[in-house]
VOTORBA-205988 format. One line per field, with one value per residue (C-alpha): x, y, z; residue number from 1; chain. Coordinates in steps of 0.02 Angstrom, whole numbers, plus 50000, padded with zeros to 5 digits. Layout:
# residues N
u = [X/...]
v = [Y/...]
w = [Z/...]
n = [NUM/...]
chain = [A/...]
//
This chain:
# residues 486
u = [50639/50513/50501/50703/50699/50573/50736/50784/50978/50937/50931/50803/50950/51100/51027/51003/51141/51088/51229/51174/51010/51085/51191/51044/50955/51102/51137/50936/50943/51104/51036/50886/51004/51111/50964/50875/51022/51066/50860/50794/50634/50532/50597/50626/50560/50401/50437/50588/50493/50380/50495/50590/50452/50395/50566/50550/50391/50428/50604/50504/50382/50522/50615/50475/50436/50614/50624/50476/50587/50740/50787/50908/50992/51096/50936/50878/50693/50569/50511/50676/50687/50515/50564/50732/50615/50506/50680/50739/50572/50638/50804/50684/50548/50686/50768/50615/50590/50756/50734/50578/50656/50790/50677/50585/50766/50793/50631/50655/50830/50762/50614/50735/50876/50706/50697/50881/50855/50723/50835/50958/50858/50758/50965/51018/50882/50903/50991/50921/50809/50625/50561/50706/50710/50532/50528/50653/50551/50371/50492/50545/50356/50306/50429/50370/50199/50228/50343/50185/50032/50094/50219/50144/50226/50414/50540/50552/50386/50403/50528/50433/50351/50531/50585/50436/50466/50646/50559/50451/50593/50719/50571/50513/50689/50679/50562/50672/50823/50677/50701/50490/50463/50575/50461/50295/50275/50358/50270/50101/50172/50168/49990/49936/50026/49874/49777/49905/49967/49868/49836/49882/50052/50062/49999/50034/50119/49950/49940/50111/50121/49980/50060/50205/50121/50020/50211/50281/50128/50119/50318/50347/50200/50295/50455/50362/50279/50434/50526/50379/50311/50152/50169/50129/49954/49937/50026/49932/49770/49793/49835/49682/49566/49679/49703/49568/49560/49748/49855/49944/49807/49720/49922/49868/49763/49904/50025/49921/49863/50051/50119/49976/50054/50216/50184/50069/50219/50331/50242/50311/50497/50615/50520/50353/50317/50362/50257/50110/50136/50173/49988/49915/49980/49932/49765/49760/49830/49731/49556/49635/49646/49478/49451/49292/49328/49434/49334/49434/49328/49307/49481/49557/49422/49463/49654/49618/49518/49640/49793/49682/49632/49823/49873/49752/49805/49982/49981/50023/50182/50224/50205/50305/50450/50458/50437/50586/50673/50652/50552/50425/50348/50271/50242/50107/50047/50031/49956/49839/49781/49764/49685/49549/49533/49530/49422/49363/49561/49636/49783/49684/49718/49901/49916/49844/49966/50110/50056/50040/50218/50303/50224/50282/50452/50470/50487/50599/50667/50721/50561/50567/50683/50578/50379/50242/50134/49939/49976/49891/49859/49995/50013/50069/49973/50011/49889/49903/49843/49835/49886/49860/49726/49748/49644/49805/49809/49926/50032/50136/50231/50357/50306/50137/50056/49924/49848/49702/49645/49624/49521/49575/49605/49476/49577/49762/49853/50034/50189/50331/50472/50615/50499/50529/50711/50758/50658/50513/50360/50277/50274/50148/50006/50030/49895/49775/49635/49621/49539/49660/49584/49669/49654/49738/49814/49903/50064/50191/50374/50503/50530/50379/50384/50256/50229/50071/50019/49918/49750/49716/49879/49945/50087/50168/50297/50234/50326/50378/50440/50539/50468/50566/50431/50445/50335/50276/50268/50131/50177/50092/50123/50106/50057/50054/50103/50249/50257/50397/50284/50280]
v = [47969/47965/48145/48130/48006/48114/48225/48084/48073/47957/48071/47963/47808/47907/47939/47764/47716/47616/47662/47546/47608/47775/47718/47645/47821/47909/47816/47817/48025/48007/47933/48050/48200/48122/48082/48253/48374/48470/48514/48459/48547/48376/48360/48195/48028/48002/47804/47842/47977/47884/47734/47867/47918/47741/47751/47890/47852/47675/47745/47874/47730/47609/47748/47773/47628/47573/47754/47699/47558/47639/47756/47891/47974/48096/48195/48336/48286/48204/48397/48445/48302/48325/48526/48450/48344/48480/48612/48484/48439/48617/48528/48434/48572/48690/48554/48550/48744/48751/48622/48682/48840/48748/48654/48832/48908/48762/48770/48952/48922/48773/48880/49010/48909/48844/49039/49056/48907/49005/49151/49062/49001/49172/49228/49097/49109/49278/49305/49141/49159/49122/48970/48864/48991/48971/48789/48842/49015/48926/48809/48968/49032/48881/48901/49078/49021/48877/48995/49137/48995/48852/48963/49121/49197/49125/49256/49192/49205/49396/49428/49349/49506/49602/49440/49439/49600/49566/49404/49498/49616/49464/49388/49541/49604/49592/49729/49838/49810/49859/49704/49720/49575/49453/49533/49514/49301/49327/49473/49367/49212/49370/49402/49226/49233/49285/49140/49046/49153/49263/49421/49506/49436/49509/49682/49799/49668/49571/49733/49769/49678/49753/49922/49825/49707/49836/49934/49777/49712/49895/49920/49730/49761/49924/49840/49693/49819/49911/49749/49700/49574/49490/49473/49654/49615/49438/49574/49727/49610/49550/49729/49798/49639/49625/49822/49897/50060/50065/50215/50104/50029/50201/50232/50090/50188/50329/50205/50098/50267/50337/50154/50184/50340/50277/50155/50284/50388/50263/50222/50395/50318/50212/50047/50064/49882/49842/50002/49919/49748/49813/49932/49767/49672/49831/49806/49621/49645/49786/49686/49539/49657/49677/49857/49828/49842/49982/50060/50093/50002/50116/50187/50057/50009/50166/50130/49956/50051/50191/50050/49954/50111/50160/49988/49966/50143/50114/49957/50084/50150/49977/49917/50087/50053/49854/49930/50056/49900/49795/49679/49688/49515/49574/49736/49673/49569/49719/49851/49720/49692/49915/49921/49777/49865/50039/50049/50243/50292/50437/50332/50173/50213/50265/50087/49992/50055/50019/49848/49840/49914/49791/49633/49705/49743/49538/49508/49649/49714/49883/49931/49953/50081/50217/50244/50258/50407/50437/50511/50426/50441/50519/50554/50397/50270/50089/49939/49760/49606/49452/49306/49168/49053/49091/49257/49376/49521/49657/49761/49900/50040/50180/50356/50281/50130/50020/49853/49771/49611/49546/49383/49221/49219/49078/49049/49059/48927/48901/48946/48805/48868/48749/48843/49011/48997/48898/49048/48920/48969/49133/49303/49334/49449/49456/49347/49493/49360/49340/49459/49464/49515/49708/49860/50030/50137/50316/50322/50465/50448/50373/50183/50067/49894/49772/49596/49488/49345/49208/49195/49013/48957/48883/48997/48972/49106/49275/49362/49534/49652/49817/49976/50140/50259/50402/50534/50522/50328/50223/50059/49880/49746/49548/49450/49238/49083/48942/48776/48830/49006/49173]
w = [54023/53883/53860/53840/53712/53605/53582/53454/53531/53655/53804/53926/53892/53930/54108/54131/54082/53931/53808/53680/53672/53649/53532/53413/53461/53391/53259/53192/53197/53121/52967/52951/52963/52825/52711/52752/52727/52642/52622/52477/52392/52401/52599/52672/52602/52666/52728/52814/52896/52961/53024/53101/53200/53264/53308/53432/53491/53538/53624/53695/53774/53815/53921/54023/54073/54117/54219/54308/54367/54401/54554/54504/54644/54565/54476/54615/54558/54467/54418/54367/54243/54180/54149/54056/53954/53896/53858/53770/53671/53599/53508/53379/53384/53322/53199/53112/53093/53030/52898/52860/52815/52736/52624/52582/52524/52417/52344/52294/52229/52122/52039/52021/51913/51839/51805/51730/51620/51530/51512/51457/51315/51273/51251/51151/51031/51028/50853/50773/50622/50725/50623/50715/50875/50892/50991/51129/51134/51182/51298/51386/51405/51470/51607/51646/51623/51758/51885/51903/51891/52013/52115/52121/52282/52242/52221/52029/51999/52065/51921/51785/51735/51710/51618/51502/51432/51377/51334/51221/51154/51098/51006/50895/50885/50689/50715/50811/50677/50541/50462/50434/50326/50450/50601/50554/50616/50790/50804/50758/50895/51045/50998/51040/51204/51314/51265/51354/51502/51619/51560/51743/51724/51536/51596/51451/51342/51302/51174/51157/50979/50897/50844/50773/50706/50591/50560/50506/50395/50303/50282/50202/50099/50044/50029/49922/49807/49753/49729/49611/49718/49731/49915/49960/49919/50062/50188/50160/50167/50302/50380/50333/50403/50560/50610/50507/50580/50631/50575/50462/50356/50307/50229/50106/50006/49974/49946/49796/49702/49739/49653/49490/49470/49454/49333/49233/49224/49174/49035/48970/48981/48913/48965/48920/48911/49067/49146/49038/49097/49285/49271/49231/49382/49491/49416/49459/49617/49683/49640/49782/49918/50047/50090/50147/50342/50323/50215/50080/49945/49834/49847/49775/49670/49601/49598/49500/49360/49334/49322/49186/49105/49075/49031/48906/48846/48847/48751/48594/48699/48714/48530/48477/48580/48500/48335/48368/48432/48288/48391/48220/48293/48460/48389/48291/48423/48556/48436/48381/48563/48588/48427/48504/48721/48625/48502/48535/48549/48432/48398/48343/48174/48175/48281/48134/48037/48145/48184/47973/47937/48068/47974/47835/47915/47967/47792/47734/47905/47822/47819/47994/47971/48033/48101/48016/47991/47972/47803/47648/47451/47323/47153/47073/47009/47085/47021/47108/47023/47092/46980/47120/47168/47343/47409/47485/47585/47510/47635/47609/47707/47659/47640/47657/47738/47709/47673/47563/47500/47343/47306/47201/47011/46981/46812/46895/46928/47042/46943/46944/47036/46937/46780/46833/46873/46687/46622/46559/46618/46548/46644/46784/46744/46566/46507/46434/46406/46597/46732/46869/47027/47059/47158/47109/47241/47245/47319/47336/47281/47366/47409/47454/47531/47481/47566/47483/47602/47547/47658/47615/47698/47513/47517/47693/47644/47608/47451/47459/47353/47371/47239/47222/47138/47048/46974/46782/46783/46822/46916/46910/47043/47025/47160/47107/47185/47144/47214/47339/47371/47290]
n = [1/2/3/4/5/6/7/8/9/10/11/12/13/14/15/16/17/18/19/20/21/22/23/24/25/26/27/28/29/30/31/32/33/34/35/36/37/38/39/40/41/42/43/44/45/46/47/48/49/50/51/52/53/54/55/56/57/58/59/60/61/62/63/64/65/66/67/68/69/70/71/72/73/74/75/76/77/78/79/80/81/82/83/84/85/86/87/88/89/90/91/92/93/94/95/96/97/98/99/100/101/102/103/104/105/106/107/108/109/110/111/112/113/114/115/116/117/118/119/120/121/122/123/124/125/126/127/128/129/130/131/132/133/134/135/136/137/138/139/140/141/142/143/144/145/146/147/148/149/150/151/152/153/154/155/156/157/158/159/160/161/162/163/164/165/166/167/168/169/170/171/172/173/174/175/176/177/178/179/180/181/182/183/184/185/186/187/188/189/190/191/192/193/194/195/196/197/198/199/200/201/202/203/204/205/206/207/208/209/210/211/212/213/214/215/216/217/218/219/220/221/222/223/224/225/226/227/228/229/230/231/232/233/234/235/236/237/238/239/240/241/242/243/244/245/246/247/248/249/250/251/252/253/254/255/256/257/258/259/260/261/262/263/264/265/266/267/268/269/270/271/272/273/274/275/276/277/278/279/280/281/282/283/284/285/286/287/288/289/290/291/292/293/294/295/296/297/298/299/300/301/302/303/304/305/306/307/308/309/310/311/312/313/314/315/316/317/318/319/320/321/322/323/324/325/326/327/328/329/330/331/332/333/334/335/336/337/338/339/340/341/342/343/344/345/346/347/348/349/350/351/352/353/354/355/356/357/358/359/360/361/362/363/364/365/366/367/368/369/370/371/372/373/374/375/376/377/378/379/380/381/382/383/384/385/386/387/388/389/390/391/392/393/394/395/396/397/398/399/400/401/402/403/404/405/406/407/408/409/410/411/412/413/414/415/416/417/418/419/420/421/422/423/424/425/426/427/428/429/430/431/432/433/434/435/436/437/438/439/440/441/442/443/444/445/446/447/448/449/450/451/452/453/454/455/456/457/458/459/460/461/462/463/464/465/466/467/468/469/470/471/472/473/474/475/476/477/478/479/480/481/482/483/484/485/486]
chain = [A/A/A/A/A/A/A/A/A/A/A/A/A/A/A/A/A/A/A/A/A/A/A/A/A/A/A/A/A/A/A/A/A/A/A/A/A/A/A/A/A/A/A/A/A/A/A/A/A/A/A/A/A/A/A/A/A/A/A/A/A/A/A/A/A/A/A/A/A/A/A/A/A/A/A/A/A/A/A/A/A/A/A/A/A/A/A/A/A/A/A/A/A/A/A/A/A/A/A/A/A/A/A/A/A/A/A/A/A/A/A/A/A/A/A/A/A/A/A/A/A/A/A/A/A/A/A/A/A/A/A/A/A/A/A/A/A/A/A/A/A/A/A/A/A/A/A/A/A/A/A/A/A/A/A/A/A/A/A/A/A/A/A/A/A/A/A/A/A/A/A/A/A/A/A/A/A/A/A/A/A/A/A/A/A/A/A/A/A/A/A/A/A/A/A/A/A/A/A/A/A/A/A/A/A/A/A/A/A/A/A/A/A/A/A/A/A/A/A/A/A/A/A/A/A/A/A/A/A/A/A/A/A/A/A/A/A/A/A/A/A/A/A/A/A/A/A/A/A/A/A/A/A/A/A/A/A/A/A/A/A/A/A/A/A/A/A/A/A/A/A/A/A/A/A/A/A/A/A/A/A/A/A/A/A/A/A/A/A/A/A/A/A/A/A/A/A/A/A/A/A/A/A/A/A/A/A/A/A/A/A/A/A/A/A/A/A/A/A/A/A/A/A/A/A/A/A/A/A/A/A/A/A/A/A/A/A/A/A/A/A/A/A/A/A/A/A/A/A/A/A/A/A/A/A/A/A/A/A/A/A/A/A/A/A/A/A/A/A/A/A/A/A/A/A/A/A/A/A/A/A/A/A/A/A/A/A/A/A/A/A/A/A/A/A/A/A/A/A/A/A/A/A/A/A/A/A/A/A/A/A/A/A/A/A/A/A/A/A/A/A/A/A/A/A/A/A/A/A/A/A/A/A/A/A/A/A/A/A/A/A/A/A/A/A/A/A/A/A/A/A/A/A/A/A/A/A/A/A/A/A/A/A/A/A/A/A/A/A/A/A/A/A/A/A/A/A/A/A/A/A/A/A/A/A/A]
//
């Protein structure tokens, strides 16, 4: 009857008769099949597994000793019920096969929702920019990372491999839209992925963003570069130090003499000054990339010198097109600055004499009018004196152009300017009992502009004056100082 009772439905009682006992036997199994079903992954509760089974074991013992003290006629034999017991041992044998089996298939179905939830998220985050996609992303990974590592031989884990490489599409699909610039940090968050999942799981993928990675790094430095940006220079360093022997990085070199040449040529058209000023960046630029592991050192050593080479050079381009402008101001600041990097240059002395006629041309702009030439001398006769206590520089610019100094009348005094206009004071330069400080000059004909600047800073204003010469005269010009200038 004991053996009976271990079927856990109360067997052993019902032959005796003991319906309550059955009952409670029924009742007991009853309960464990209602917690246990359907299976759960973490089976049965431990505690009511065990109660369950003091249960049986004590009904099991109770049975037989009350069959040992009751005489059952209507059983053939002792054997026969002892071969019942055992077939029916089978009914919770069998129950616990089953569940076993149960509680397998609901494992596998748990680690394999645990498998959509991470594709689920991998598709969500599909099409968001990666900065925000990128938390849900490593979530996803984790997932993977957890399916293959602590459930190797579950039916998810044998799909992880198939899901990692849509995995790895989705995340680099700025890459495969050839949105470079956009591609190159998820493609940098793949390559850290084998430090965190097994490399026999990754298979081909633990390389797969490496050839990208070097695409995306040279075509967003290219993109960069022609938008005149800096940037091209952080992604095309880190190309060359990451993937120095790649395909991609020995392009750079090509690319940065191709971009020189350009500029060099642009300094040839309608914008000089901004070919000069972009030569100059390239120059910069160039000098902050590290070619050393590629090799290309001296490459683009050699590009850096050839863009400061053609800057410095096309400074006078530069200053020509401002003078052409009218922008007389900065044209005397840029030829100043080719006539100081180029001292050995051909045009250092045509230069001078730009950057002279466009100081002249601040004070009287039309003598901006047109360029200056390298020709010099004439056949008039032109005389400066300089009735002022100040030291001045005289400039002038028409058919010719040219500059000088004179120094101080030590005897010369400043000229009221309330004087001057009432027609009080006397005449400047026409004191014959005075050495004025004076410097002759031959001019051609035609109309000369002359500007006289103080050099002592008295005269804040510099005084110009407009000449129209002509042959057969000779020509004298005055140069003093009034209280409100010249």
């Amino acid at each position: 009857m004991g053996f009976l009772n271990l079927s856990g439905l109360g067997l052993g009682y019902a032959v005796l008769r003991r319906w309550g006992l059955t009952l409670a036997c029924l009742i007991a199994t009853g309960i464990l099949l209602v917690v246990a079903l359907p299976a759960d992954p973490n089976g049965i509760p431990g505690a009511l597994l065990v109660l369950y089974l003091i249960l049986l074991v004590a009904a099991a013992a109770h049975g037989a000793w009350l069959g040992l003290r009751t005489r059952l006629a209507w059983l053939p034999s002792a054997l026969v019920a002892a071969v019942l017991s055992v077939v029916l041992l089978a009914v919770p044998a069998g129950g616990y096969v089953w569940y076993d089996q149960a509680r397998d298939e609901a494992t596998q179905q748990m680690l394999l929702d645990r498998l959509a939830e991470a594709d689920e998220l991998v598709k969500e985050n599909g099409t968001m920019d990666f900065e925000a996609a990128e938390p849900d992303f490593r979530k996803a990974l984790a997932i993977y990372d957890g399916l293959t590592t602590d459930h190797p031989s579950s039916r998810a884990a044998a799909q992880v491999p198939e899901r990692l490489r849509t995995y790895y599409t989705t995340v680099s699909a700025a890459y495969t839209a050839e949105q470079y610039c956009q591609a190159v940090a998820p493609l940098k968050y793949l390559r850290t992925v084998p430090r965190t999942m097994d490399e026999k799981t990754l298979g081909t993928l633990s390389t797969w963003p490496d050839d990208r990675l070097a695409t995306s790094l040279y075509e967003c430095g290219a993109e960069s570069m022609s938008a005149d940006s800096s940037s091209w220079t952080t992604q095309w360093d880190e190309l060359l130090t990451t993937f120095p022997r790649s395909e991609q990085a020995q392009k750079v070199g090509s690319a940065i003499d191709a971009e020189v040449s350009d500029a060099v040529k642009a300094v040839d058209g309608s914008d000089p000054c901004a070919a000069v000023e972009r030569l100059d960046s390239l120059s910069t630029q160039i000098r902050g990339v590290s070619g050393e592991e590629a090799g290309l050192t001296d490459t683009l050593d050699q590009a850096a010198d050839r863009a400061h080479r053609n800057a410095a050079s096309g400074t006078y381009d530069c200053g020509v097109d401002q003078y052409k402008d009218g922008s007389f101001s900065e044209a005397v600041t840029t030829m100043n600055t080719f006539i100081k990097d180029n001292p050995s240059s051909s045009k250092k002395s045509l230069a001078r004499k730009v950057a002279i006629a466009a100081e002249v041309a601040q004070t009287v702009p039309a003598a901006g009018k047109r360029l200056p030439t390298t020709r010099s001398g004439g056949s008039i006769t032109v005389t400066v004196k300089n009735d002022s206590p100040d030291n001045i520089t005289v400039l002038y610019t028409g058919p010719v152009t040219g500059s000088f100094t004179l120094k101080a009348c030590g005897s010369c005094s400043t000229y009221s300017a309330l004087g001057s206009s009432l027609g009080f004071n006397t005449k400047p330069c026409s004191d014959t009992s005075k050495n004025y400080p004076q410097k002759t000059i031959q001019l051609p004909a035609g109309t000369t502009y002359f500007v006289h600047k103080s050099q002592d800073g008295i005269g804040n204003t510099p005084a110009s004056d407009t000449a129209k010469l002509e042959s057969g005269y000779i020509y004298t010009e005055c140069a003093y100082t009034t209280s409100f200038g010249y």
